[in-house]
C-alpha positions in Angstrom: 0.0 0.0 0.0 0.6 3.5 -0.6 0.0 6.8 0.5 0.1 10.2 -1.1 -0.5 14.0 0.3 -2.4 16.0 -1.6 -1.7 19.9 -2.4 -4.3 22.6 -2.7 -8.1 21.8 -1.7 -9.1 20.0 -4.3 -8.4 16.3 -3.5 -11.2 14.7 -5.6 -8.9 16.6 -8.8 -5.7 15.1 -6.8 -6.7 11.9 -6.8 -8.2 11.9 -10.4 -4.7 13.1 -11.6 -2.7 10.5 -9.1 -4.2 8.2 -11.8 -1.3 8.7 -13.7 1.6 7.4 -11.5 -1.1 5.1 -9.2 -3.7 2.5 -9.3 -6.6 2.3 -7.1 -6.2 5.8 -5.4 -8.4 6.8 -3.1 -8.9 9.6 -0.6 -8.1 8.3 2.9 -9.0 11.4 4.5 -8.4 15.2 4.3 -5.3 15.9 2.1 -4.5 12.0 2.5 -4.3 9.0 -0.8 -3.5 5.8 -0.7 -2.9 3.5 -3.7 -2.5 0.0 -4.4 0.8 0.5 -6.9 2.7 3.7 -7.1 5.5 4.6 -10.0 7.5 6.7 -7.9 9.5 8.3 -11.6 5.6 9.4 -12.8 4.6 10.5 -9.2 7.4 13.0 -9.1 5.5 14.6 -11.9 2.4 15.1 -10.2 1.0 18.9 -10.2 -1.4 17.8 -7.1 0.4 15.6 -4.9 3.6 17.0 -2.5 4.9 13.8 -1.5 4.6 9.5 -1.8 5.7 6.4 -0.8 5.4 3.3 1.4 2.4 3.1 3.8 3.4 2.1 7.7 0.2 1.9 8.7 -2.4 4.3 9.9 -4.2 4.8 12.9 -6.6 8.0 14.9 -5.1 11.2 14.8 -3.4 11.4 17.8 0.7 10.9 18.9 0.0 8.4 21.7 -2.0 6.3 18.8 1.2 7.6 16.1 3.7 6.5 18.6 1.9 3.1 19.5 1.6 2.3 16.0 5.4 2.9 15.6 6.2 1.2 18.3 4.7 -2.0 16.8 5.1 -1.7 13.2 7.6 -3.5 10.5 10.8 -1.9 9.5 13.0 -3.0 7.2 15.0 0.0 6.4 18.7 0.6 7.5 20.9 4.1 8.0 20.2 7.2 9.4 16.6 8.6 9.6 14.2 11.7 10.4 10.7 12.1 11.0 9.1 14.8 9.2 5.4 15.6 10.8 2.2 17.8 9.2 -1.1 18.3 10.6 -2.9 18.6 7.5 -4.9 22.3 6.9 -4.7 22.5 10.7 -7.3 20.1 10.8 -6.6 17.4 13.5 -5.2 20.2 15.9 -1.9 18.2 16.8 1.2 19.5 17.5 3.7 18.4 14.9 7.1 19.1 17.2 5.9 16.9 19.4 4.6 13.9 17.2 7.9 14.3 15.9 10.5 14.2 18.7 7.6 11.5 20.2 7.9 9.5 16.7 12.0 10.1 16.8 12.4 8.5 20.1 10.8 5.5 19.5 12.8 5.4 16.4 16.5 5.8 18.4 15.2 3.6 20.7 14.8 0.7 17.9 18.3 1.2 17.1 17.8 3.9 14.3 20.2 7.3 14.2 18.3 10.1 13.5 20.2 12.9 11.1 17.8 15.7 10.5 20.1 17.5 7.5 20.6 14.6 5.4 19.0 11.4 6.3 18.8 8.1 4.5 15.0 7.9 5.2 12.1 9.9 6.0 9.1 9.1 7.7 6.0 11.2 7.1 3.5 11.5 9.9 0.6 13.0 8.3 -2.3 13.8 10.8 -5.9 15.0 9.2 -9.2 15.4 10.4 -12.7 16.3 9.0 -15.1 15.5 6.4 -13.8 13.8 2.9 -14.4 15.8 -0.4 -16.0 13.1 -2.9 -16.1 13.1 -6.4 -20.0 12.5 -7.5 -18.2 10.3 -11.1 -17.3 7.3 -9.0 -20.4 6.9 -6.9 -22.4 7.4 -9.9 -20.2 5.3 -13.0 -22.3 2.1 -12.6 -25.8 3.9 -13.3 -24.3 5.8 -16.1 -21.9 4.0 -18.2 -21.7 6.4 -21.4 -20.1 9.1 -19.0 -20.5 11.5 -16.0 -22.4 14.7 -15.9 -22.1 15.7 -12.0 -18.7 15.6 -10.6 -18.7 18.3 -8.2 -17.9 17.9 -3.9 -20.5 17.1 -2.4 -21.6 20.0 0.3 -19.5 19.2 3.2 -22.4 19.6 5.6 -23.7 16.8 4.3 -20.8 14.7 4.4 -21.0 12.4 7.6 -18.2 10.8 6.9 -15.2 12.8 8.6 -12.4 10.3 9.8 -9.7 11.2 12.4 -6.1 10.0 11.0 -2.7 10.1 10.9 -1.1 8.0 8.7 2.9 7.1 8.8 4.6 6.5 5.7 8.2 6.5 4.6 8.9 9.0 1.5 9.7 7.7 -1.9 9.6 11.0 -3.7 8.8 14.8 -3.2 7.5 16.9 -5.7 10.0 19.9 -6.9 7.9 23.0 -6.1 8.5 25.0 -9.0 5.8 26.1 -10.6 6.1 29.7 -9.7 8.9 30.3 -11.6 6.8 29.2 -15.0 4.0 31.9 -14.4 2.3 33.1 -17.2 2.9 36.6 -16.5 6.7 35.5 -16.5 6.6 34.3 -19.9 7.8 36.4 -23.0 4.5 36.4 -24.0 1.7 36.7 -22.0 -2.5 36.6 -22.8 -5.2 37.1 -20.1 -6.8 34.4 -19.0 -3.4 31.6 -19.4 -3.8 28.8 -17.5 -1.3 28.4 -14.6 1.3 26.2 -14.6 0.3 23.4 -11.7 -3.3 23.3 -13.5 -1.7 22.8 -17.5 0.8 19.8 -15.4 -1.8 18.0 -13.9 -3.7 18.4 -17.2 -1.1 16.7 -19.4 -0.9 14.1 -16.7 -4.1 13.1 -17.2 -3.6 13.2 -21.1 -0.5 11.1 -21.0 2.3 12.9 -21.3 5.6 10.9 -20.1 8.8 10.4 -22.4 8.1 8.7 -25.5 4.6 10.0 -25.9 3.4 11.9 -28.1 0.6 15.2 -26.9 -1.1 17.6 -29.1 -3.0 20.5 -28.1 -4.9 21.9 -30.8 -5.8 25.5 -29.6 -2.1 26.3 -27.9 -2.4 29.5 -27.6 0.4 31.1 -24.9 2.1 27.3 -25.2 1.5 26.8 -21.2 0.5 23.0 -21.8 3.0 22.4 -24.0 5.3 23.4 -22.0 4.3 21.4 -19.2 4.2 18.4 -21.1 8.1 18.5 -22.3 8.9 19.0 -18.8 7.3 15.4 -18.6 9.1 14.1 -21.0 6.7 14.1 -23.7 6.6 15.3 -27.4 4.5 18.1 -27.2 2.7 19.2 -30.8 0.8 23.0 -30.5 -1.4 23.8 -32.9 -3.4 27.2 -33.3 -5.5 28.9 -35.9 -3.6 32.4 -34.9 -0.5 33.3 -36.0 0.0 35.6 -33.1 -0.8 32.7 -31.0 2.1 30.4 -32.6 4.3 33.2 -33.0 4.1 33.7 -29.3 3.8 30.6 -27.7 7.0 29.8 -29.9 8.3 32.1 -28.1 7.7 31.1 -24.8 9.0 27.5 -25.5 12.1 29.0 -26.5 12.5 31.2 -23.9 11.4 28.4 -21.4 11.6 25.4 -22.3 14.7 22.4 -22.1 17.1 22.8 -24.4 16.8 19.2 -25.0 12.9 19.3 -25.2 11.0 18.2 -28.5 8.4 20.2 -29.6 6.5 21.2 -33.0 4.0 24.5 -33.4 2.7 24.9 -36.2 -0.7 27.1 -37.8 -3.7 25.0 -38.5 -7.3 24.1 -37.5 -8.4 22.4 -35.0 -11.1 21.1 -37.0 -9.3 19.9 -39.6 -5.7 18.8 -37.6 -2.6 18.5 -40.2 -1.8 15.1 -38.6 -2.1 11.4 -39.7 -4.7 9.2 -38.0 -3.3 8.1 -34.4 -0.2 10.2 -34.7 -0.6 10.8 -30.7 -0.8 9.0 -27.9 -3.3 11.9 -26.1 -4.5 15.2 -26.9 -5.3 18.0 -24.3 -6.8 21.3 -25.1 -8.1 24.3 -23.0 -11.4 25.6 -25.1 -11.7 29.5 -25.0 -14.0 30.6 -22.8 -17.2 32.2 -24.0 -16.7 35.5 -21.8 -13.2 36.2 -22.8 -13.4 34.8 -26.4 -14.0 36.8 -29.8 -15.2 34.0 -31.0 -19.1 33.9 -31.3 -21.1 31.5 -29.5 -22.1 29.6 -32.9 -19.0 29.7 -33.8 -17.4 28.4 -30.8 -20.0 25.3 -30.8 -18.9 24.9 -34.5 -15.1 25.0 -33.3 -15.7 22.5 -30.6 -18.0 20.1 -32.0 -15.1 20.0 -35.4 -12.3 19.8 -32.9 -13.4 16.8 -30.6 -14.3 15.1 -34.4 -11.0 15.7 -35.6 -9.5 15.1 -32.6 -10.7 11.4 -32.2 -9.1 10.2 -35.2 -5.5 11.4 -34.0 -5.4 10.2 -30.5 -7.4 7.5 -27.9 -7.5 9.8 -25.4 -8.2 13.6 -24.7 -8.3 16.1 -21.8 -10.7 18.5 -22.5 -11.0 21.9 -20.6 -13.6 24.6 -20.9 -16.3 27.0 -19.1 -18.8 24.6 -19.4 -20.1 20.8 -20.2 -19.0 19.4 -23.5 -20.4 16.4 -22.6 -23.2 16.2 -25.9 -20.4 16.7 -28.2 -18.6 14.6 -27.4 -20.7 11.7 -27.5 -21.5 13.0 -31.1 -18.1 12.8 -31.8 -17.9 9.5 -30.5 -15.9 9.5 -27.5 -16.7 7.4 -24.5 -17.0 10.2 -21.6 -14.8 9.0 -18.4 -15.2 11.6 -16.3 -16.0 15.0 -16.3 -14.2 17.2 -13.2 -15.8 20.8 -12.0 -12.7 22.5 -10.5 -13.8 26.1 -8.9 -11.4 28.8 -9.9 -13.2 31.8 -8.5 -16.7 32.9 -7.1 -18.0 33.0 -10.9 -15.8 30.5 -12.9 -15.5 26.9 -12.8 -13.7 24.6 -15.3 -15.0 21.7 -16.5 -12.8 19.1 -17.1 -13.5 16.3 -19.1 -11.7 13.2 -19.7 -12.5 11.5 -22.9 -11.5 7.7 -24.0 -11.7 6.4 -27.7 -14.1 3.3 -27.3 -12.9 0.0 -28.7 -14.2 -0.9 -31.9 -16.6 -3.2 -30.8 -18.3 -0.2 -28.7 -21.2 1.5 -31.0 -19.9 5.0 -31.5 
């Protein structure tokens, strides 16, 4: 077994994009993961997740309960260790010095050297409390096979499931927190309304990108996906109908990007993509947002609607993002809808994201 801690507030999104270095992930409780299988390489990847590794076990969210636990668990590591303790959104109310000199001593006392500057091993005592965020798309997949409408949390009032935890775990990989340095208003060129960097890498993650795949995104605009996905390792392929668009997010790639990173922009349509039939491995776009677009409502629907039918041909799998449910469309287009994901971004603006799947060719499109 294996655990993860989630960033932000979002955990049913942080689980959905653990997908990509995990199997069976679930949320334990507040800010807390766990997964059957875990590719540590992949994990350290992850937009949404801080940290990973081994489970220990996992018991109420208290030290005397942490400590006991300890006390009686497993341990087959060797060298010098240090214990590293949160209390997750100051939720469980514990203090973390303690838990950790507390966790430390029993620790020394199995024989263990404890080096806080540069120890072999780290255990992560994660202590959360409160009600668990749920995503409505796996409660509701069985009754609704073609796809999911309703993902949103469900109100937290009416949660009654609030578990009391702290789980110990040894860490197998920390996320580099970097994404600051990548914001859009950093770039070369800059556009209102560019997505931010942690959002475009957990979007790539859920379309694939890894070394030796292959990623298009069809409406690139500023280039923030793509530039996201080559720091994954993936081929990234940006396509725009503006030539201000590829001029700029040129731009930014070259500015930004690895020196070693592969990459292609190029003018087109998204309706009409200038690529062979599965030339890509997944295909993530961010749709333009009715508000802030030029582009008329008609003609967005006509934009859409010809991108997701283009788009099926090229890749088996797409990450869609937008202002609102694309669901319709892309059942006409013949994708099998996974999941679609309502992430809040302020008072008046949610995303929807939606996870698309090429059905086999036995499926009726």
């Amino acid at each position: 077994m294996y655990w993860l801690e989630f960033a932000g507030e979002d955990d049913p999104f942080a689980a959905l994009e653990a997908t990509a270095a995990a199997s069976d992930v679930s949320i334990l409780a507040p800010g807390i993961g766990t997964a059957r299988a875990l590719s540590p390489e992949r994990a350290a990847g992850l937009a949404m997740t801080r940290a990973a590794g081994s489970v220990v076990g996992h018991t109420d969210a208290s030290i005397a309960s942490a400590r006991a636990l300890l006390e009686t668990a497993a341990i087959d590591h060797e060298g010098t260790v240090a214990v590293r303790a949160r209390d997750l959104r100051s939720s469980a109310g514990v203090d973390t010095q303690s838990a950790e000199r507390e966790l430390g001593t029993v620790l020394t006392d199995r024989g263990f050297e404890v080096d806080l500057d540069d120890p072999d091993h780290t255990l992560r005592a994660l202590f959360a409390s409160g009600p668990i965020a749920r995503d409505h798309a796996s409660e509701n997949a069985a009754e609704d096979p073609l796809g999911i409408e309703s993902a949103d949390l469900i109100d937290v009032e009416a949660n009654a499931d609030e578990p009391d935890v702290c789980l110990l775990g040894w860490v197998d990989v920390e996320r580099d927190a970097a994404f600051g340095k990548r914001a859009p208003t950093d770039r070369p060129f800059f556009q209102p309304g560019s997505m931010d960097p942690a959002l475009a890498r957990a979007l790539g993650n859920l379309a694939g990108a890894r070394p030796g795949a292959t990623i298009v995104d069809p409406m690139c605009g500023t280039g923030g996906l793509l530039l996201e996905g080559t720091l994954l390792g993936a081929r990234m392929v940006g396509v725009d109908a503006q030539s201000k668009m590829t001029q700029g997010s040129r731009e930014n790639m070259e500015s930004i990007a690895a020196a070693d990173a592969d990459w292609e922009i190029v003018r087109g349509d998204a309706r009409r993509l200038p690529l062979a039939d599965d030339a890509a491995d997944g295909l993530v776009v961010d749709v333009p947002y009715e508000r802030q677009s030029a582009v008329a409502a008609d003609d967005l629907d006509d934009l859409v609607e010809g991108a997701l039918s283009a788009a099926i041909d090229v890749a088996p799998r797409a990450v869609v993002v937008a202002d609102r449910s694309w669901i319709d469309a892309a059942r006409s287009a013949g994708w099998f809808v996974k999941c679609v994901h309502r992430r809040r971004v302020h008072r008046s603006l949610n995303r929807s994201i939606h996870v698309l799947e090429r059905p086999d060719d036995s499926l009726d499109r």
